[in-house]
Backbone as a chain_set.jsonl record, in Angstrom:
{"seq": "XXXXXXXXXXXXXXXXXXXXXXXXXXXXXXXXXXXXXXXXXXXXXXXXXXXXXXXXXXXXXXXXXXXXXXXXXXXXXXXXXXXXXXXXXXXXXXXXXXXXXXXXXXXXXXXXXXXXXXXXXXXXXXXXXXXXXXXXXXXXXXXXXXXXX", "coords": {"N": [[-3.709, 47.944, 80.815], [-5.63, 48.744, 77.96], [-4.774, 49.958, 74.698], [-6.422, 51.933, 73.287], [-7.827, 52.622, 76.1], [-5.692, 54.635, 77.355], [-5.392, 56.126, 75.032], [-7.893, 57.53, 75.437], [-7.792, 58.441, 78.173], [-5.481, 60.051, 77.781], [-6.689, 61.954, 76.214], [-8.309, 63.09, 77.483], [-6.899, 64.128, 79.97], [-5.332, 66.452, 78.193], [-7.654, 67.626, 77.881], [-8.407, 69.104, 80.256], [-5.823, 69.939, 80.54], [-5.859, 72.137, 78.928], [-4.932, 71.741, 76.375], [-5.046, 72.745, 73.16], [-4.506, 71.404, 70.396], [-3.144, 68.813, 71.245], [-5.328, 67.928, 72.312], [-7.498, 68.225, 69.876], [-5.889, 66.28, 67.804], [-5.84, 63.868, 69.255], [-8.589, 63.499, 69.399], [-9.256, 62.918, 66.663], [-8.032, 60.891, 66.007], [-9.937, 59.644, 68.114], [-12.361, 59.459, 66.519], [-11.493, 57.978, 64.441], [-11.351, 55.279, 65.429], [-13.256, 54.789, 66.879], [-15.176, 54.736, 64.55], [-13.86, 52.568, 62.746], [-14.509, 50.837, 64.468], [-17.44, 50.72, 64.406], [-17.808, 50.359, 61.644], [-16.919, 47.95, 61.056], [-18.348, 46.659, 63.023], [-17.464, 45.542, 65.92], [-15.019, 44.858, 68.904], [-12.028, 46.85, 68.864], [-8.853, 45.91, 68.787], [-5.928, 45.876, 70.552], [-3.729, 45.702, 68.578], [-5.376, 46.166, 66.319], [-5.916, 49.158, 66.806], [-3.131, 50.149, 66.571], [-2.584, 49.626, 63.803], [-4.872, 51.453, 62.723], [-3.615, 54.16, 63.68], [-0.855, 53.672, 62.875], [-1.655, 54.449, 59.825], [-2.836, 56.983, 60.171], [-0.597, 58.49, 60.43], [0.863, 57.499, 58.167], [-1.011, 59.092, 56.068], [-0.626, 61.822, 57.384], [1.997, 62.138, 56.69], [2.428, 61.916, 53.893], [0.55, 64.266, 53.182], [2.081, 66.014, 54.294], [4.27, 66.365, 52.311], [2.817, 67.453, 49.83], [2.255, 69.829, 51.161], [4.481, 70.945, 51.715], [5.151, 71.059, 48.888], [3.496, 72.979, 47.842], [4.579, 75.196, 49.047], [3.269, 75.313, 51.797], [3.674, 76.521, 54.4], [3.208, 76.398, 57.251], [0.622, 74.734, 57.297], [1.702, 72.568, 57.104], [3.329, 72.308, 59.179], [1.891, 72.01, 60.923], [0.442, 69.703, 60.462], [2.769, 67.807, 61.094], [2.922, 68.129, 64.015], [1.195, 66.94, 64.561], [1.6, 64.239, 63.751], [3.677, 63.996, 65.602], [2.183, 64.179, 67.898], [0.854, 61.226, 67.389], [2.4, 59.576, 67.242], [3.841, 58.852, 69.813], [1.953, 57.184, 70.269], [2.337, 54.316, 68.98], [4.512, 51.897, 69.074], [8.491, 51.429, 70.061], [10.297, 52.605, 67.519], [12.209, 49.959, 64.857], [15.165, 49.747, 64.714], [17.77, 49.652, 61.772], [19.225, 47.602, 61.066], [17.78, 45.662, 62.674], [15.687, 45.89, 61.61], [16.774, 44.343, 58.782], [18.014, 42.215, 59.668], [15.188, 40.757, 60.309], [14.368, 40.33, 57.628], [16.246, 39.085, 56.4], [15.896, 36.758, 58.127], [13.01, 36.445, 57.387], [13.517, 35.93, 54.314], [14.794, 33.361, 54.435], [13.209, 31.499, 55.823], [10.984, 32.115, 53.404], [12.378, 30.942, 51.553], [12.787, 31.907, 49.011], [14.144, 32.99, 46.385], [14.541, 35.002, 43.936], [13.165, 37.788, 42.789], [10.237, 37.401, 42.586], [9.211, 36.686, 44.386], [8.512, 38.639, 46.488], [6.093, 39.125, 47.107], [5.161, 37.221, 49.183], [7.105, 37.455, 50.85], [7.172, 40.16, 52.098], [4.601, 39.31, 53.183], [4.903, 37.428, 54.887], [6.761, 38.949, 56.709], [4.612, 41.74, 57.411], [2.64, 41.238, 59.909], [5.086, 41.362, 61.458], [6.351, 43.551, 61.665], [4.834, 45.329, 61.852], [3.617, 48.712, 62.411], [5.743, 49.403, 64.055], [7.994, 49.645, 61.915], [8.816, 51.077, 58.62], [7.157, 50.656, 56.181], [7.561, 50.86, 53.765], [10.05, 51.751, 53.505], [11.104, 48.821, 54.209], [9.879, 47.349, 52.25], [11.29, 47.994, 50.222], [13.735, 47.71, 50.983], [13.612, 44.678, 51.328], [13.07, 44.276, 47.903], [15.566, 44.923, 47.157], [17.257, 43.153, 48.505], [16.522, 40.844, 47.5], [16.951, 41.273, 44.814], [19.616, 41.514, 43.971], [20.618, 39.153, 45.428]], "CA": [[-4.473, 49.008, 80.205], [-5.422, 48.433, 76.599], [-4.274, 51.097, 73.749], [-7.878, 52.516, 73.376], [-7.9, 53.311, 77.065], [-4.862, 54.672, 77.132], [-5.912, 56.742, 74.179], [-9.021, 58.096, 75.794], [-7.397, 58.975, 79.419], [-4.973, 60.986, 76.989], [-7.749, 62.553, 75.932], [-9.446, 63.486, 78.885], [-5.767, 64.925, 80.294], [-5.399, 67.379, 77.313], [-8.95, 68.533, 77.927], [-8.474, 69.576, 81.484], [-4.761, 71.085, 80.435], [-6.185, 72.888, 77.579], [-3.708, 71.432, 74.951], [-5.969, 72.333, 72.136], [-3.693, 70.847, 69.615], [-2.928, 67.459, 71.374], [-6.781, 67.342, 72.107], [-7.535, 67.703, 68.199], [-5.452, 65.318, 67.29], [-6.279, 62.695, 69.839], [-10.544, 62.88, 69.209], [-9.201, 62.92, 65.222], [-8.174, 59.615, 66.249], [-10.708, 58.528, 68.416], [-12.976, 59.405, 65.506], [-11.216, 57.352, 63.478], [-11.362, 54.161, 66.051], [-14.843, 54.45, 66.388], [-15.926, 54.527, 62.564], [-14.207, 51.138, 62.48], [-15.956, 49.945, 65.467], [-18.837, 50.647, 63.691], [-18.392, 49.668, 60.142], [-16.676, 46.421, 61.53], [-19.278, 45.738, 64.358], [-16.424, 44.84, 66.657], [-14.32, 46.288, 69.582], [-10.674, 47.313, 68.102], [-8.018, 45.356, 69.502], [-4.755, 46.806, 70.002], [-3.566, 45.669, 66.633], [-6.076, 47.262, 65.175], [-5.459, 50.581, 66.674], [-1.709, 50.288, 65.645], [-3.243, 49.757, 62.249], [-4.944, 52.37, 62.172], [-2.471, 55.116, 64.127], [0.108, 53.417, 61.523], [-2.067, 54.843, 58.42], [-2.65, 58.367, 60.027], [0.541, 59.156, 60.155], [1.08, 57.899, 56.814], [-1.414, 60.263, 55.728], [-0.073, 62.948, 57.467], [3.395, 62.417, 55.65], [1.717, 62.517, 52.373], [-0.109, 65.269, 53.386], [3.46, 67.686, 54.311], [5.084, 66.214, 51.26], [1.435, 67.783, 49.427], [1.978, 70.926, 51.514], [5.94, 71.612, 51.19], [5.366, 70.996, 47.564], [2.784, 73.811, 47.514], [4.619, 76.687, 49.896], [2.092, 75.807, 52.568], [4.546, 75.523, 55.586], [2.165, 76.617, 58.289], [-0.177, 73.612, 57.236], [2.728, 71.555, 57.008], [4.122, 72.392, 60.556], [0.418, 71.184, 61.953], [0.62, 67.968, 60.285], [4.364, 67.155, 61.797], [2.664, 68.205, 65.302], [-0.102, 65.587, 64.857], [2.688, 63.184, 63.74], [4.159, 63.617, 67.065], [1.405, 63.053, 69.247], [0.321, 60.252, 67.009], [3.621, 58.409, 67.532], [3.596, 58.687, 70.672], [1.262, 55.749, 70.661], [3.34, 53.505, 68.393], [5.708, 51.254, 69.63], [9.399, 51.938, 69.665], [10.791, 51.97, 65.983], [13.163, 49.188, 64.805], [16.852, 49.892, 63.934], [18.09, 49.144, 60.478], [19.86, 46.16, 61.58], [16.708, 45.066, 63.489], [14.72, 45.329, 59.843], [17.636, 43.521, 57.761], [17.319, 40.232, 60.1], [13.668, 40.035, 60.008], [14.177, 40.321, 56.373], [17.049, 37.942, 56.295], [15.045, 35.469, 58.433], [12.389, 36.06, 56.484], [13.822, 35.142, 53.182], [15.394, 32.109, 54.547], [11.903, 30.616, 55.948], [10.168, 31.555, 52.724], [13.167, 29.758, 50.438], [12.98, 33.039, 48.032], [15.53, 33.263, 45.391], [14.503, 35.924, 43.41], [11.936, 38.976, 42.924], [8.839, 36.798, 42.323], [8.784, 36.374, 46.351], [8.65, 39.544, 47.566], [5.024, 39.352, 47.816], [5.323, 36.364, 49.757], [8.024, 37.639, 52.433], [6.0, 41.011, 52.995], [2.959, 39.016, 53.589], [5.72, 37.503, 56.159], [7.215, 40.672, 57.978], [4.026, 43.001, 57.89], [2.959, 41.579, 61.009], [6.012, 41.244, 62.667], [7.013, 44.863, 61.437], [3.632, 46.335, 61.341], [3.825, 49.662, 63.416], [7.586, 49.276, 64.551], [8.89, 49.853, 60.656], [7.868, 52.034, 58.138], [6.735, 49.264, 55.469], [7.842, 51.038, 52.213], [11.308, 51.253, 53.718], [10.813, 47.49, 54.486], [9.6, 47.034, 50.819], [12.512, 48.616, 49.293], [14.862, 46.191, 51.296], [13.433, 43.26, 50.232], [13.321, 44.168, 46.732], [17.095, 44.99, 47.214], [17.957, 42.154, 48.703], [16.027, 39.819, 46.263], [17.747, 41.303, 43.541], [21.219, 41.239, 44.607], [20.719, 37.511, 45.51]], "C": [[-4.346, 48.879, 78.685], [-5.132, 50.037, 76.32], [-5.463, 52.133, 73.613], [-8.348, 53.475, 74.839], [-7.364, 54.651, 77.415], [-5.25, 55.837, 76.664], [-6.994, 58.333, 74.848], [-8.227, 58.937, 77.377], [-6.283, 60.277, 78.924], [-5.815, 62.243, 76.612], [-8.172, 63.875, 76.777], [-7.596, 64.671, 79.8], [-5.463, 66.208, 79.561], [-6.849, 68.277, 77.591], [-8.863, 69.385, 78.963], [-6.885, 70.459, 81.134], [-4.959, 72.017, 79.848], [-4.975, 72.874, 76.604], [-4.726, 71.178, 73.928], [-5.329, 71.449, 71.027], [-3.524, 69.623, 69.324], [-4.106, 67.209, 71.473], [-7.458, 67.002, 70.864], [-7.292, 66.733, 67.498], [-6.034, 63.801, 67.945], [-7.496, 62.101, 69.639], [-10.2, 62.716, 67.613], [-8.675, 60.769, 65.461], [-9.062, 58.28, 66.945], [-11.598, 58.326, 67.446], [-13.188, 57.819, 64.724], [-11.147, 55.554, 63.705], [-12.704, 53.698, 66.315], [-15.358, 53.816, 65.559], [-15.228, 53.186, 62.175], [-14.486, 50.523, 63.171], [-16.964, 49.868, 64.808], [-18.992, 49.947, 62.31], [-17.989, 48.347, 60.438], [-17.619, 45.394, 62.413], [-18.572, 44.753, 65.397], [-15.75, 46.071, 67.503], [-12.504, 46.08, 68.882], [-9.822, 46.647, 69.249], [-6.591, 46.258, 69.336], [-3.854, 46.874, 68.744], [-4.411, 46.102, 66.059], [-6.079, 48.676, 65.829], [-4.239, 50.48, 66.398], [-1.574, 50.951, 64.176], [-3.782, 51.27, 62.122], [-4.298, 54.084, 62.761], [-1.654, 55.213, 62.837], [-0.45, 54.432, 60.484], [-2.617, 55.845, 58.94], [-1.344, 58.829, 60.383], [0.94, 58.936, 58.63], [0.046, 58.675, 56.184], [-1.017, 61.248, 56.197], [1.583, 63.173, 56.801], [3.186, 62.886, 54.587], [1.197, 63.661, 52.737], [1.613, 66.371, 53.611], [3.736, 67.282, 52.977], [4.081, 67.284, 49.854], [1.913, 69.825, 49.705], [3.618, 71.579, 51.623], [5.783, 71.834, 49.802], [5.021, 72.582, 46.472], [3.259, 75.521, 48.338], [3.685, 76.516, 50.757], [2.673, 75.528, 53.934], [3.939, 75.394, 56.737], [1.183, 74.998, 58.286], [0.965, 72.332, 57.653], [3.539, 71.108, 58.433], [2.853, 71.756, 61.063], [0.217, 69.807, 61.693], [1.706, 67.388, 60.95], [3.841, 67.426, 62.839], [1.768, 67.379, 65.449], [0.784, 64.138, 64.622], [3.244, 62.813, 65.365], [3.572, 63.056, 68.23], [0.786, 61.728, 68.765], [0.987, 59.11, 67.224], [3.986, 58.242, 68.949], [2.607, 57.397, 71.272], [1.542, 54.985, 70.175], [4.28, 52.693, 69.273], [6.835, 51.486, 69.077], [9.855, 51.449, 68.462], [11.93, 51.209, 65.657], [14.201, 49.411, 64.444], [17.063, 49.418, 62.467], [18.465, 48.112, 60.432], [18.994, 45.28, 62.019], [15.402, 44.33, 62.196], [15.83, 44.38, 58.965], [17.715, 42.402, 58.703], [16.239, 40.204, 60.253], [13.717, 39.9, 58.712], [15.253, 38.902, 55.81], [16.243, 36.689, 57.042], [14.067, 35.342, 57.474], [12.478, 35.089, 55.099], [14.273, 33.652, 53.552], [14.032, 31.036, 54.984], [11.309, 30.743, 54.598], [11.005, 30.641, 51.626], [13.291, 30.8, 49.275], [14.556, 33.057, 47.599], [15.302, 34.527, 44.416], [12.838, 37.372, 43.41], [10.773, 38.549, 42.781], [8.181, 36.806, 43.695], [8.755, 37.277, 46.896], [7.543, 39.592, 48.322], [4.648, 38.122, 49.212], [6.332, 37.092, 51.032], [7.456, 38.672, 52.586], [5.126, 40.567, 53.763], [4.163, 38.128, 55.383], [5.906, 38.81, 57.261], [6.017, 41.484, 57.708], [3.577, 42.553, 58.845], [3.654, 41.002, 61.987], [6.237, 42.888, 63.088], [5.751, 46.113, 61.476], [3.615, 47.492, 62.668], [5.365, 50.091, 64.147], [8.816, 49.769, 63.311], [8.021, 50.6, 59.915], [7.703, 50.879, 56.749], [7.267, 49.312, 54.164], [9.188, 50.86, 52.153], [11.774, 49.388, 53.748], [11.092, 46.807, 53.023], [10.86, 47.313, 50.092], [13.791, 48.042, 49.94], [15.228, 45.361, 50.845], [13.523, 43.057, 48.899], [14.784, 44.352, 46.272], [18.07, 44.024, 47.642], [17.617, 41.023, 47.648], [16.831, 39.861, 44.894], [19.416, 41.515, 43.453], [21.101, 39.839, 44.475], [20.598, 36.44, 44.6]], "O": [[-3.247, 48.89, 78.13], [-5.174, 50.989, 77.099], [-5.19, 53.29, 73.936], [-8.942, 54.553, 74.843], [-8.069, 55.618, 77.705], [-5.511, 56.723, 77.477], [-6.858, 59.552, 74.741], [-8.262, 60.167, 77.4], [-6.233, 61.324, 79.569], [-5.443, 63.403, 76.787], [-8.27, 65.095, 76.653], [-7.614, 65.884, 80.006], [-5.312, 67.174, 80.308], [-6.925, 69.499, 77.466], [-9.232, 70.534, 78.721], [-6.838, 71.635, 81.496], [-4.252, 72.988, 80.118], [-4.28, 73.809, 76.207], [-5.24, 70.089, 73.672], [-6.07, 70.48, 70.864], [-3.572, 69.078, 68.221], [-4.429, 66.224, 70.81], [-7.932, 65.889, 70.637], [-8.073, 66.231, 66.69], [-6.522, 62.874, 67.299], [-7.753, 60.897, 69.632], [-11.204, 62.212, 67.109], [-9.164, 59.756, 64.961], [-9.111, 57.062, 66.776], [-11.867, 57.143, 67.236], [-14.099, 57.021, 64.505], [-10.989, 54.716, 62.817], [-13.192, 52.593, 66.08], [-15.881, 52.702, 65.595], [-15.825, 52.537, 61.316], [-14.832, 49.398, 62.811], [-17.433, 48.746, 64.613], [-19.911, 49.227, 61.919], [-18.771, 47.479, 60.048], [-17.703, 44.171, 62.531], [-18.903, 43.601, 65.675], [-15.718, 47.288, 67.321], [-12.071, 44.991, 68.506], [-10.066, 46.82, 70.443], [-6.246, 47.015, 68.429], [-3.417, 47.846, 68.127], [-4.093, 46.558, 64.961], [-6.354, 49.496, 64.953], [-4.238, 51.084, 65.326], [-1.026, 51.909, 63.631], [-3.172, 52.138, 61.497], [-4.633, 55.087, 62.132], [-1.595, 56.132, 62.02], [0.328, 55.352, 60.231], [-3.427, 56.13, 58.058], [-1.374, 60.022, 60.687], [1.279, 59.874, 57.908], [0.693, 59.14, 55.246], [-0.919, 62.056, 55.272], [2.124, 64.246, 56.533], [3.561, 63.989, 54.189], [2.013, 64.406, 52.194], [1.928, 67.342, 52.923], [3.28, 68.156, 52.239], [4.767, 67.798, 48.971], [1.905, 70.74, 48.881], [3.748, 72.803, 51.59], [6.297, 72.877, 49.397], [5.494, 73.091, 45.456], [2.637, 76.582, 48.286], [2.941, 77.495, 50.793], [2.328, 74.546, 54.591], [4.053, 74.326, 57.338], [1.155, 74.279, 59.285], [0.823, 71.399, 58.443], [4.123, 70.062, 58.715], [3.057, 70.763, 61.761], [-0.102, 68.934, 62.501], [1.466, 66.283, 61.437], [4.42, 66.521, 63.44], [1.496, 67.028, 66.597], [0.586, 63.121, 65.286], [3.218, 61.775, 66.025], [3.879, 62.204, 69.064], [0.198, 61.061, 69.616], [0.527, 57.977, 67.366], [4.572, 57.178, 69.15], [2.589, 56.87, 72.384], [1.008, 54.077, 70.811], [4.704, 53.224, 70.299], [6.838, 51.751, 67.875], [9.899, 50.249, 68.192], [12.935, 51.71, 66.163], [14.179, 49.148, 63.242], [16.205, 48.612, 62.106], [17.951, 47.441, 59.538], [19.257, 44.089, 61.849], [14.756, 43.307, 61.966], [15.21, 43.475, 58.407], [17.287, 41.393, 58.143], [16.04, 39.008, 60.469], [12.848, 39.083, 58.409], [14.966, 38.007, 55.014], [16.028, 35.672, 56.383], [14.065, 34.365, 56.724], [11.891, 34.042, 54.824], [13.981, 32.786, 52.728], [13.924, 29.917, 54.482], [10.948, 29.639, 54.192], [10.452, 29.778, 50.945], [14.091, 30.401, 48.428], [15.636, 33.11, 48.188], [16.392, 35.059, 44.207], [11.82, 37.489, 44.092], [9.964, 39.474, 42.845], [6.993, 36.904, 44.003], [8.971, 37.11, 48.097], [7.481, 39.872, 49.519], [3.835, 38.402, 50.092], [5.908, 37.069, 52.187], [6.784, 38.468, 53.597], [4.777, 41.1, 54.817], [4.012, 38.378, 56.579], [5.309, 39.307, 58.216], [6.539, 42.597, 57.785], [3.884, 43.45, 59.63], [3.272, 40.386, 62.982], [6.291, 43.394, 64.209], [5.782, 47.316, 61.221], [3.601, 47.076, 63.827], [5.726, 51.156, 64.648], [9.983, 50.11, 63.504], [6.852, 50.845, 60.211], [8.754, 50.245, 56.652], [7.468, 48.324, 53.458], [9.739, 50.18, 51.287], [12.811, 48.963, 53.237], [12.015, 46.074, 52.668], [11.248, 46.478, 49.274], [14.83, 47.969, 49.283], [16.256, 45.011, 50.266], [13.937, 41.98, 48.471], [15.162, 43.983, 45.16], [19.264, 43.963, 47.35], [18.501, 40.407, 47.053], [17.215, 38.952, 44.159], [20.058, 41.644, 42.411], [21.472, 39.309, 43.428], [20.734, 35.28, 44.989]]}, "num_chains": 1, "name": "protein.A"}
């Protein structure tokens, strides 16, 4: 069963429970799987829904960080509940230990000695790490390990 299916049978379950909430969120995503069916002229593979799951949740982070900032906690509690059912379709997240040897392998395949390479070993680990890590954490590794080394 691809991710899309998956997705949609989710869907269709929430409708018949009346989970307005998880239903919202779920057509906010099919929306959003669509509209690059369409502007792509292609069907979405499960890496590309990852992709784009991945980048609504990071909008909904930005978005509380937006709405704690402002006293808006109510808004802020509805974004962390769309987080949840959004991750729910993610694959399980990697340990810290799990990101510092892809990052250590990494560096050692690209030969990196200093901070000039980071863009180079990202372009490595985003997709190993893409959906499984949170990428900025990732980023802020590598630039920590680069410069140590």
């Amino acid at each position: 069963m691809t991710l899309k299916s998956r997705i949609t049978d989710d869907m269709k379950a929430a409708l018949r429970a009346k989970e307005a909430a998880r239903l919202s969120t779920i057509r906010l995503l099919m929306a959003a799987i669509k509209q690059r069916e369409v502007d792509e002229r292609k069907e979405m593979t499960d890496a590309d829904v990852l992709a784009i799951i991945d980048k609504m949740v990071k909008q909904r982070k930005d978005s509380i960080a937006q709405f704690d900032a402002g006293n808006r906690k109510d808004l802020a509690d509805a974004e962390r509940a769309e987080i949840v059912v959004l991750q729910n379709y993610l694959p399980q997240q990697l340990g810290d230990a799990e990101i510092d040897a892809a990052i250590t392998a990494a560096v050692a395949q690209a030969g990196a000695t200093g901070p000039a390479a980071i863009g180079k070993i990202m372009a490595l680990l985003k997709p190993q790490l893409a959906g499984r890590a949170d990428m900025s954490v990732v980023s802020a590794k590598v630039k920590a390990k680069l410069s140590i080394s």
